[in-house]
N, C-alpha and C positions, 0 to 999 in steps of 0.2 A: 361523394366528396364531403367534407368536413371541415367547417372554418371556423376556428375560435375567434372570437374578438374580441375588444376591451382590453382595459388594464387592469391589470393584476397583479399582486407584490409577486417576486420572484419568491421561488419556492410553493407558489400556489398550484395544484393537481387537479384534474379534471379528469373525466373518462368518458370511453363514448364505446359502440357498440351495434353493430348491425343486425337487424331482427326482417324478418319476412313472414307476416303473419296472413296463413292460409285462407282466411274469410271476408281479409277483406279485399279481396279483389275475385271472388266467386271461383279461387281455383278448388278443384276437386280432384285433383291428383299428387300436389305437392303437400309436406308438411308446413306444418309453422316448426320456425327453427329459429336460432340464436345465435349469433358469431361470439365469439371471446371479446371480452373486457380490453380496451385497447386504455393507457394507461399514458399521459400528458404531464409532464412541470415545466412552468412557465420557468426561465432563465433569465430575459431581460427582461 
């Protein structure tokens, strides 16, 4: 889950993105990987 907060003039863009990186929890059979760019503008 993912929660923006604060104010922000409308028309302000954020990005966010999921990542699982393989060393740091001692796995030995998954990669590290990278989700897509997920892409945000503030409205009100």
């Amino acid at each position: 889950m993912v929660e923006l907060r604060g104010t922000h003039q409308t028309g302000h863009s954020m990005r966010v993105r999921s990542s699982y990186i393989d060393n740091s929890s001692n796995d030995t059979v998954n990669s590290t990987t990278h989700g897509p760019w997920k892409y945000f503008t503030f409205t009100t």
